[in-house]
C-alpha positions as CSV (number, residue, x, y, z in Angstrom):
1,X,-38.3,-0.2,-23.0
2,X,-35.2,0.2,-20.8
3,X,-36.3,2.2,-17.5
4,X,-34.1,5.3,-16.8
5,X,-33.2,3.6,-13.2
6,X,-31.9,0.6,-15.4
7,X,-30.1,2.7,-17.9
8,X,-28.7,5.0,-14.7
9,X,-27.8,1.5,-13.0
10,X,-26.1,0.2,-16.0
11,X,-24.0,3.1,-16.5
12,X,-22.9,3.2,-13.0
13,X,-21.3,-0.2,-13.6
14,X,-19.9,0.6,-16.3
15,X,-18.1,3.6,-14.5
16,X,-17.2,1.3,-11.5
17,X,-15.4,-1.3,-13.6
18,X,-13.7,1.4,-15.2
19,X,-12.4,2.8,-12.5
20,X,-11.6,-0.7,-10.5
21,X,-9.7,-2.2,-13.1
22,X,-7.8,1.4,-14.1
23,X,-6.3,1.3,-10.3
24,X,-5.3,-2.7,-10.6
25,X,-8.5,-3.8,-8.4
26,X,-7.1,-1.7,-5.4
27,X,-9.7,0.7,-4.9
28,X,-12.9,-1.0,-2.9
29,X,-16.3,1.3,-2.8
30,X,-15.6,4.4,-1.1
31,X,-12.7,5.6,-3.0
32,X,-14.4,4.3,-6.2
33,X,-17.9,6.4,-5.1
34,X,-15.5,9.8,-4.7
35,X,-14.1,9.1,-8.1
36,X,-17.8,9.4,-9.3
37,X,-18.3,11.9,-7.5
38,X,-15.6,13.5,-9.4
39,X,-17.2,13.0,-12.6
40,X,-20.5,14.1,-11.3
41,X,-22.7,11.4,-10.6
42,X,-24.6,11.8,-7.6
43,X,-23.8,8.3,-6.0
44,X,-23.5,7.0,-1.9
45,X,-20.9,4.3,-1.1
46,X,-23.5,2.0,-0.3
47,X,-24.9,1.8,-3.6
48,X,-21.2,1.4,-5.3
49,X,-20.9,-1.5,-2.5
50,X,-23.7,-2.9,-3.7
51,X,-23.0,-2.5,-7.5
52,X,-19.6,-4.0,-6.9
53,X,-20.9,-7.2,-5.0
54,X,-23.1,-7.8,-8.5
55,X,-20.7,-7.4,-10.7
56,X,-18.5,-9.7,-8.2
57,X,-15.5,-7.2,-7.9
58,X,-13.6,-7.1,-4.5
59,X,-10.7,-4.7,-3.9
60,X,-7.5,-6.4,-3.2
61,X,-5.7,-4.6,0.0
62,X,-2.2,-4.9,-0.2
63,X,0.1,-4.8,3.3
64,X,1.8,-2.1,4.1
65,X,5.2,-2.0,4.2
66,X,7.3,-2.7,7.4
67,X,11.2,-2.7,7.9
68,X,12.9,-5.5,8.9
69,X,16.4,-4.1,11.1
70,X,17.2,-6.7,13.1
71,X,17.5,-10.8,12.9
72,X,18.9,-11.4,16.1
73,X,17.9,-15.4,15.7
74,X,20.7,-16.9,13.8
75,X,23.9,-18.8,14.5
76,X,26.3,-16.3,12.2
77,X,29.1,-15.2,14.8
78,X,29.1,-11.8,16.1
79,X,32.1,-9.5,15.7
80,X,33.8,-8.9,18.4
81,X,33.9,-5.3,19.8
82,X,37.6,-4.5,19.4
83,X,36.7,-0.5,19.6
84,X,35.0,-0.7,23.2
85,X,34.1,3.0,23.4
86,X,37.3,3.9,23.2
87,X,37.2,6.7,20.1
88,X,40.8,8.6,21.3
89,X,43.1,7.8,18.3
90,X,46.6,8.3,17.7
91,X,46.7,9.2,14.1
92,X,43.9,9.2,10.8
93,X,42.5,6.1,9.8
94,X,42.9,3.9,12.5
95,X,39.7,3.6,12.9
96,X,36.6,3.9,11.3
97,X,33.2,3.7,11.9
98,X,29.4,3.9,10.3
99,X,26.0,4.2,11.4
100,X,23.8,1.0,10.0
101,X,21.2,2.1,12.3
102,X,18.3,1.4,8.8
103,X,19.5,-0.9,6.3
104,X,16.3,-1.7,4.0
105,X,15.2,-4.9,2.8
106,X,13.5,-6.5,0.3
């Protein structure tokens, strides 16, 4: 005969892989605990921790993104600066300019 501990136990994990594999391994055992939380169970972080390390599940944390601006170390020339602060203009469209401040990159 199953013990109700057992059959609470085995349920848990059944939740957690669920829940792990329905967010593309990304969620480690806190997030995973509130989400069981959610549904009721009364469950601490620790004990999803645990369950996860027996059923050999680890989160995978992805980096966060972070924009690139600037390569400064190449050996492209440089345009020259035929403008030089100068902005009084004779007539329309002589000159133009733009602000390429943030330019994202894959």
């Amino acid at each position: 005969m199953i013990s109700p501990q057992a059959k609470r136990k085995a349920e848990l994990q059944e939740r957690i892989l669920f829940h792990f594999h329905d967010v593309n391994k990304r969620y480690g055992a806190p997030k995973i605990a509130f989400l069981l939380q959610e549904e009721g169970y009364r469950v601490s972080k620790r004990t999803v921790g645990l369950y996860m390390v027996e059923l050999g599940l680890q989160s995978c944390v992805s980096r966060t993104f972070k924009v690139k601006t600037t390569d400064s170390n190449h050996d492209d020339p440089i345009a020259p600066n035929t403008l030089n602060q100068h902005f009084h203009i004779e007539k329309p469209n002589q000159v133009w300019v733009a602000d390429i401040t943030y330019i994202p990159l894959p």
